[in-house]
N, C-alpha and C positions, 0 to 999 in steps of 0.2 A: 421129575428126576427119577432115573431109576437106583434101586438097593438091590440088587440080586445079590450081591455077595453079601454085603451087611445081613441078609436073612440068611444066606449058608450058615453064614457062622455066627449067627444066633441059634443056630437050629444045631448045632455042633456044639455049643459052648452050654444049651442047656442040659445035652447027656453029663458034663462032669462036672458043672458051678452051680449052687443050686440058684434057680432061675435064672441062668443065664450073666448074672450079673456079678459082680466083688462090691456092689453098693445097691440098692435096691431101686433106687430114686432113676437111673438109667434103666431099668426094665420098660419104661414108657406106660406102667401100667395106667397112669392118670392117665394119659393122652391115647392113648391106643397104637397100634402099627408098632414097627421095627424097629429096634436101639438103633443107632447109625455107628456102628466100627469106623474109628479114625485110621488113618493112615500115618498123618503126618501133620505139621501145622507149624504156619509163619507166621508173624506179624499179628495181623487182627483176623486171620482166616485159616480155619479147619477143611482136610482136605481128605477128604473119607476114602473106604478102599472101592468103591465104585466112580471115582474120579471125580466127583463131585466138590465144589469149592463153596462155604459155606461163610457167611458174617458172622464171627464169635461173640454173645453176648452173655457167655459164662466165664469166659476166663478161667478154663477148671475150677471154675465154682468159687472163683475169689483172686488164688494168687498169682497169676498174672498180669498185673496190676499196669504192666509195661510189655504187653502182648508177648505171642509164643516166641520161644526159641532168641530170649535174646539176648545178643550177642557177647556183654560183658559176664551173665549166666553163665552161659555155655562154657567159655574159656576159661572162665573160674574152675569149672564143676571137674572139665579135660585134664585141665594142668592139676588138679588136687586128686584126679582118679589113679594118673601116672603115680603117684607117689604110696599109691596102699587107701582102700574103700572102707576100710573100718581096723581101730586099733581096740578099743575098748580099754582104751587110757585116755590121759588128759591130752589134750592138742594147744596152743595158744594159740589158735582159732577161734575155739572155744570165748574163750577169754576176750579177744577182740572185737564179737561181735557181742558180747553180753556189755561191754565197754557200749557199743554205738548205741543198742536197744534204749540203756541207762540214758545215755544222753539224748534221743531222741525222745524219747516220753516223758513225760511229768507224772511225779509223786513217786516215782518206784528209785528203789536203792540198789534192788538183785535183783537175777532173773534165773532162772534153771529149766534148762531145754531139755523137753521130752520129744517123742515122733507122732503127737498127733493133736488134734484141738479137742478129741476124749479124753486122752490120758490127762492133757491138762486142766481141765475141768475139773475130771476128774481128782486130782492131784490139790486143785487150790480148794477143793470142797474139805477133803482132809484136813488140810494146813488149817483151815478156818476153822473145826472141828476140831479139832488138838490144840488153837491157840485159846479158844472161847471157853474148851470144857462143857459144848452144849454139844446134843445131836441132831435139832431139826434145821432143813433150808428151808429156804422159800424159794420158790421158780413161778413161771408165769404160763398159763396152757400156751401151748404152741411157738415157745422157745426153746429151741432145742440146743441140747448143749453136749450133743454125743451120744452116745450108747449106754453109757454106763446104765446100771440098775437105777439108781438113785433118779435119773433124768429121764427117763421114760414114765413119764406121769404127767399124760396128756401131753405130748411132744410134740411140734410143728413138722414141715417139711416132711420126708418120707413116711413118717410113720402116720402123718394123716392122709396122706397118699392113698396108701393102705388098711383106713381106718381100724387103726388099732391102736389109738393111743396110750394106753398102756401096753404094756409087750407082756405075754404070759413068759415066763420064767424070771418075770421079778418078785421076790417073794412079799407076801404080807406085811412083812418086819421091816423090808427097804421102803415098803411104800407111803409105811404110818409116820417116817422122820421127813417125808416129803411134802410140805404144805405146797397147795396150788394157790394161787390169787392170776388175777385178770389184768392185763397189761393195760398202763396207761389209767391203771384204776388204784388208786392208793387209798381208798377205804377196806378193801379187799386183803390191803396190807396189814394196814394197822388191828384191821380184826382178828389176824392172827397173832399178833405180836400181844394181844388183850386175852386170846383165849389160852395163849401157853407162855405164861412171862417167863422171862428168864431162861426160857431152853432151846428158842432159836438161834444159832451159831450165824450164818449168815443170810442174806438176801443174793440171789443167783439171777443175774439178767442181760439180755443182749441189749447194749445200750441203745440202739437200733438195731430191731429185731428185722432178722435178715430169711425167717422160715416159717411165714406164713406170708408168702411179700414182703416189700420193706413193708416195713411200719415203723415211722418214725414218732420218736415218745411225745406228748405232747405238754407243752408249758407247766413245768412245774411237778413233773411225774419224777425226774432222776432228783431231782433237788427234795421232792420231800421219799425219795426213798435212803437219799444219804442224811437226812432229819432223822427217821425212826430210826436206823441202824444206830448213829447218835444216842439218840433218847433210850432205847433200850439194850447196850452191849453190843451189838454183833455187827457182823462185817459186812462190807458192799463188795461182794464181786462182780467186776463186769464181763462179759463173755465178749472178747474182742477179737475172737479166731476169726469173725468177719470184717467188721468193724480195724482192726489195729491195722496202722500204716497205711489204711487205704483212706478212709475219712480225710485225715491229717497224719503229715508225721508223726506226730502222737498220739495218735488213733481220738477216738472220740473223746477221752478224756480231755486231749487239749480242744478238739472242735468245741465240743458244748460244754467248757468249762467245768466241770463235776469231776472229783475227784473219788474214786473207788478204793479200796484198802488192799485189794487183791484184782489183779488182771492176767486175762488169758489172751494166749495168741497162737499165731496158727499160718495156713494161707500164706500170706504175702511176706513172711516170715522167714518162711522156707524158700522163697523164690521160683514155686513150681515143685520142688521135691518135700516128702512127707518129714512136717515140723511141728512141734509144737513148745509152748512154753510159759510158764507162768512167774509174776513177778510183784513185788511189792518192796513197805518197806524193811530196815534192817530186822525192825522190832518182832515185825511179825515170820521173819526168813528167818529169824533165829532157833523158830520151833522145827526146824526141818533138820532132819540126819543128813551131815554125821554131827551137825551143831545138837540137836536135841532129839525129841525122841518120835515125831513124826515120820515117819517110815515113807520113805519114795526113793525107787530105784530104774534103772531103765539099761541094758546092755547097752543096745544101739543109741541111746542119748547122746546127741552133742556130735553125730555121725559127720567124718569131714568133709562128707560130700556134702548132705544137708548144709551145711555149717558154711561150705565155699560159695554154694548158691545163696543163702539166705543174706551174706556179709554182702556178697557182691549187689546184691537187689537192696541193700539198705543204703550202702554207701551211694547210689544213686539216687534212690531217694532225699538222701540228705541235702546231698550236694546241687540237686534239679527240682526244689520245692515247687517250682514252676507247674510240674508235673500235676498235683491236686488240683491248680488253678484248670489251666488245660482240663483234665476232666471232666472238672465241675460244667464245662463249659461245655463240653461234649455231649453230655448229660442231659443239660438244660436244652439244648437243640434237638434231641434228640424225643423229650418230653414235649414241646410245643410243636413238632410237626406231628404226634399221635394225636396232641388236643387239637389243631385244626381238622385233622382226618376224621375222626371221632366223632364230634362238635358237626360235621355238616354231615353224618350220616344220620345219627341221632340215636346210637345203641349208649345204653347205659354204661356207664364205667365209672371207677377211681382210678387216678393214678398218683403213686407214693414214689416218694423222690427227697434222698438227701447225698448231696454229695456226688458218687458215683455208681450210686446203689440205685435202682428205680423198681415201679413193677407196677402193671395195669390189673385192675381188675372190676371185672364186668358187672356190676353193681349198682344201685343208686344211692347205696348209705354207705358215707362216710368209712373207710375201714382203719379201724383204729388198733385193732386185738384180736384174737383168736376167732371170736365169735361172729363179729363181723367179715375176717377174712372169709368166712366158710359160708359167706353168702353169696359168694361169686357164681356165676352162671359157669358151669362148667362144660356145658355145650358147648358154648359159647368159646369158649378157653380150648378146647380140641380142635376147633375151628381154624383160630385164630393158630394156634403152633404148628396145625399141619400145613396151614395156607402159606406160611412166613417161612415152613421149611421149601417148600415145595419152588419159593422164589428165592432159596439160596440163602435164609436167614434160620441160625441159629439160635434158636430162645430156650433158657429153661424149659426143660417139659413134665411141669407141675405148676400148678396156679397159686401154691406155695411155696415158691419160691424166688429171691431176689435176682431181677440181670445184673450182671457185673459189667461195666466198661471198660475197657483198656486203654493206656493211649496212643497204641499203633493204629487204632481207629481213624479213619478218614471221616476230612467233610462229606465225601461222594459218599464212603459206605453209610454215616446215619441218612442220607437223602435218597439211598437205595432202599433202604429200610424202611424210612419214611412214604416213598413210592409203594414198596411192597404190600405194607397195609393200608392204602389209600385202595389196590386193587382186588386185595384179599378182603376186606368190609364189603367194595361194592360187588363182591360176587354173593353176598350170602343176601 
C-alpha cells in the first residue's frame, strides 16, 4: 500500500503539533513508519487519505463499540447540533442519560459527566480523597488512568511506548501519595496497606487492564482487592473508561460480579465524541459540590452533543443486549484462527482475551502484569503490525495495547484477517 499523502502531512503537522501528533501513542514511535491520516470511516473500516481501505481493530481505541459512523449517532448528534453545540446550563439530556447509565449498571446511584476518561479519574481520585480524609492511592505499574500527575507513576500504554514511566514534571510531593503494587499480585497490595495504615484513600484499577495488552485479572485478584479496601477504610475504584458498556451493559462490575465504591467511564460512553464520567453511590456523591465541599467543575461537562451521542449509543445498547453476545463471539473466532495460524508456525506468543478486548503477545510466559507484558519480542511486534497493515489490517500500533472489536465486523473480515496473518508469519 502506498501513504504518500499520510507522510506530507506528517511532515506538515510536525512543523506546528509537537510531534506530529494531539496523542503520542499515534506517532508510531513503537512500531516505526508513518501514522496513517484517516479520511473518513464506515461500519468496521477506516478509509485513509491515500485511498486505502483498512479492517478496524481499534474502534477509536474503545468507543465504537457498534462500528463507525452509525446511524442512530449520527442523527442524534445532527438533529441536537441544529438546536445550539454548547449552553453551559443544565439540558434534560443530561438528566436522561445519567437516568439510563443508573439503570444500566449496578451499585451506583449518581453519575456526573465530565469530557474525558482523565478528568474522570482524575475526578473520582478527589472524591475518594475528601470522602476518606486520607491522601495516598494505590495504582498497578502499567495501568493507565490518564495524564493526570497522580497516574503517571509507572503508566502502561504510551508512556511505556516511550519508556518514561514516570513523566518529568510530576513533582516529588505527587509522587510520594502514589503507591505502585503489581497487578494480579495482592500481596504487593496488602503490603502497602501494612506499611502506611490508615492513609490510603483508595485502591485505583483497570478491572481488565486494557494498556499493556489485555490482561485479564486473574481468580481471586478483584475479590481480595475489594477484602482489603473492606478491612482497611478505603475505596475500590475501577477504571472503566475501557472496560464500561463494552464488557457488559454494566461494564465489568456486572461481568465479573465485583462490586467497586467508585467507577469511571469514558469511550463507549460518549458514543465516539470526547466523554467522560464518574459515578457511585448517594453516600459517597454526597461529598461533591455544590452537595459538599469536594470541588469538581467542568464548563463543557454534560455537552449536548456529547450527551446526544452517548444517550443514543446507550439506549442501543440497552435495548440490543444481543450485541455483547455477538461480540463475544466475534472475538472468540477471531482468537482461534490466530491460535491455529500461530500453533503450526511455532513463534512464541500469548494471547489475552475477555470479552471483546483481546491482544497477542510474542512471548512464552504467561502475561499477567506489567512485567511480563514487557517481555514481548518487539521485533517481532513491528513485524506483525506492519505486515497486517500492509494487507489492509488495522491493529494497534503498540504491543501495549488492547484491539477493540466492533460489531459491524464481518464473518469475512475476521477470516480476512485471519488469512492475513497466516501470510504475514509465513513470510518472516
Amino acid at each position: 500500500m502506498l501513504y504518500q499523502r499520510s507522510s506530507a502531512l506528517f511532515q506538515a503537522a510536525q512543523k506546528v503539533i509537537p510531534g506530529g501528533v494531539n496523542s503520542p501513542v499515534r506517532a508510531f514511535k513503537a512500531v516505526g513508519g508513518t501514522p496513517i491520516f484517516v479520511e473518513k470511516a464506515k461500519g468496521a473500516y477506516l478509509y485513509d487519505v491515500d485511498g486505502n481501505r483498512l479492517i478496524d481493530y481499534i474502534s477509536s481505541w474503545g468507543p465504537l463499540i457498534l462500528g463507525h459512523a452509525f446511524a442512530p449517532v449520527l442523527e442524534a448528534v445532527t438533529e441536537k447540533a441544529k438546536k445550539g453545540t454548547s449552553f453551559g446550563m443544565p439540558t434534560a439530556l443530561e438528566t436522561d442519560i445519567a437516568t439510563l447509565a443508573v439503570e444500566m449498571v449496578p451499585y451506583i446511584d449518581q453519575i456526573r459527566f465530565v469530557n474525558s476518561g482523565t478528568e474522570a479519574c482524575m475526578s473520582a481520585v478527589r472524591l475518594a480523597r475528601g470522602a476518606t480524609q486520607r491522601e495516598k492511592i494505590i495504582k498497578f505499574a502499567g495501568c493507565y488512568h490518564g495524564h493526570s500527575d497522580a497516574f503517571l507513576i509507572q503508566a502502561g500504554s504510551g508512556a511505556v511506548t516511550f519508556g518514561a514511566p514516570s513523566s518529568p514534571g510530576v513533582t516529588q510531593g505527587t509522587a510520594k501519595d502514589t503507591l505502585l503494587a503489581a497487578y494480579n499480585n495482592l500481596e504487593s497490595v496488602a503490603l502497602h496497606f501494612e506499611q502506611h495504615p490508615e492513609q490510603i484513600a483508595a485502591i485505583i484499577v483497570e478491572p481488565v487492564a486494557g494498556n499493556m495488552g489485555c490482561i485479564v485479572p486473574q481468580e481471586g485478584f478483584l475479590e481480595g482487592l475489594r477484602q482489603l479496601c473492606d478491612t482497611h477504610g478505603a475505596l475500590l475504584i475501577f477504571d472503566e473508561v475501557m472496560t464500561g458498556f463494552r464488557l457488559a451493559p454494566g461494564g465489568a462490575q456486572q461481568r465479573l460480579g465485583i462490586q467497586a465504591d467508585i467507577v469511571t467511564f469514558g469511550k463507549v460512553l460518549g458514543g465516539g465524541l470526547p466523554v467522560g464520567a464518574f459515578a457511585s453511590t448517594h453516600k459517597i456523591m454526597q461529598h461533591l459540590a455544590p452537595l459538599g465541599p469536594v470541588y469538581q467543575a467542568g464548563t463543557l461537562s454534560g455537552n449536548p452533543l456529547a450527551m446526544a451521542a452517548g444517550y443514543a449509543m446507550l439506549k442501543h445498547l440497552h435495548h440490543h443486549a444481543d450485541v455483547f453476545d455477538r461480540l463475544e463471539a466475534k472475538t472468540a473466532a477471531l482468537h482461534q484462527g490466530m491460535v491455529a495460524v500461530l500453533d503450526r508456525k511455532g513463534t512464541p506468543y500469548q494471547i489475552n482475551r475477555l470479552g471483546s478486548m483481546i491482544s497477542l503477545h510474542f512471548t512464552e510466559t504467561p502475561v499477567v502484569d506489567f512485567a511480563t507484558a514487557a517481555l514481548g519480542n518487539n521485533d517481532f511486534f513491528k513485524r506483525y503490525f506492519h505486515g497486517m497493515l500492509e494487507k489492509g489490517v488495522y491493529l494497534p500500533p503498540s504491543a501495549f495495547e488492547s484491539y477493540f472489536l466492533n460489531d459491524a465486523l464481518s464473518e469475512a473480515d475476521i477470516q480476512t484477517t485471519v488469512t492475513a496473518l497466516e501470510e504475514v508469519i509465513a513470510s518472516w
